[in-house]
N, C-alpha and C positions, 0 to 999 in steps of 0.2 A: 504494500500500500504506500503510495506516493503520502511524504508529510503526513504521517500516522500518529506523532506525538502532537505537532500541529492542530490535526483534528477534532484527537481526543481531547486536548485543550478545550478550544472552542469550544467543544461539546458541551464539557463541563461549566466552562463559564455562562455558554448560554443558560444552561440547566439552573443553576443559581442565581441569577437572575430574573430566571422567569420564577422562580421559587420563594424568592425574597419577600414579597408583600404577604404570603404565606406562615414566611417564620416568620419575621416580624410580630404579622399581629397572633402569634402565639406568647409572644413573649411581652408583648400590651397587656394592659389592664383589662379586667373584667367587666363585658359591657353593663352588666345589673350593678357596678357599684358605681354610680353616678354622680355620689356626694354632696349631692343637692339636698338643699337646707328647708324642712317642711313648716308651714307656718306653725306660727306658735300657739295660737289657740287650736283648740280639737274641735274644731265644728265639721259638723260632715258635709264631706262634697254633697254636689248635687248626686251623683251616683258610685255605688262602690269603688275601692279604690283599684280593684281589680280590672274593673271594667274603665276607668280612667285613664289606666296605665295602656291598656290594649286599645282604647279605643275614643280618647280625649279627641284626635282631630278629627275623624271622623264627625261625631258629635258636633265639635265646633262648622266642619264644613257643612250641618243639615243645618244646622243654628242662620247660619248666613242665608242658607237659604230660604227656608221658613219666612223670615225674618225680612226678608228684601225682598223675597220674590212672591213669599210667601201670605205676608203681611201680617203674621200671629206673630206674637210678641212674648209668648206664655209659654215654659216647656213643663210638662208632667212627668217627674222623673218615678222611678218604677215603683217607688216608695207611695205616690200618689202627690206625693209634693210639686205644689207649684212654684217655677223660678223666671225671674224674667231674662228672655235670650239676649245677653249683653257679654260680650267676653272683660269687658272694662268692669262696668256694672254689679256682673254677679263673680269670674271666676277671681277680675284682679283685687276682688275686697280681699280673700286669704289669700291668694299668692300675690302679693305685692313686689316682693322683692326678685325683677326678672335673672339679677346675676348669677341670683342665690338658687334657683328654684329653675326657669324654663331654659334658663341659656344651659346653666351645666347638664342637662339629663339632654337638650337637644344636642349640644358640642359631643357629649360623651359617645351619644349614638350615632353621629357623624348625619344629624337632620337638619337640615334649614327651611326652614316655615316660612313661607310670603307674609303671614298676619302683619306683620310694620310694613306694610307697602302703605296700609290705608289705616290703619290705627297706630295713636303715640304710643310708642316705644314706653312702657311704665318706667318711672323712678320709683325708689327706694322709698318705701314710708316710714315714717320716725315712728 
């Protein structure tokens, strides 16, 4: 074989590199520990926290819609509780602080959300 050690080289090198983003993120952190700081009083979401975690944008995107397109302004969450559809309004009374709370769980699972395209950006409430 013509330039055999050459090859095998290459070979290798390429193989490692396409492999790289692989170990890497074997050797990254845990994507469930997110470090994100939960508000501090215990009021309950609008829905389990299960169902938040799994399926918060969701919700948010029928929210918007309802809501704009929808013209209800009312959500009945499974509890039978009514909440008014406002992501400012009702979700940013408890989670206020976005550093603490939606930027780290979104940065940690590598998501980026349009919601600041048309809603302010929340500060940090004293």
């Amino acid at each position: 074989m013509y330039n055999a050690k050459a090859v095998i080289t290459g070979i290798i090198v390429f193989t490692v590199l396409c492999t790289a983003p692989f170990w890497v993120g074997l050797a990254g952190k845990d994507y469930k520990s997110t470090g994100i700081v939960l508000p501090k009083d215990e009021k309950k979401c609008i829905e389990s926290v299960e169902f938040m975690r799994k399926d918060h944008m969701r919700l948010l995107n029928e929210w918007r819609d309802e809501a704009l397109r929808g013209e209800n302004r009312v959500y009945t969450a499974e509890d039978g509780k009514k909440w008014s559809i406002s992501l400012q309004n009702t979700c940013l009374k408890c989670h206020s602080n976005y550093k603490e709370f939606c930027d780290k769980c979104h940065t940690a699972n590598s998501v980026y959300p349009y919601c600041w395209t048309c809603h302010i950006l929340p500060g940090e409430s004293k």
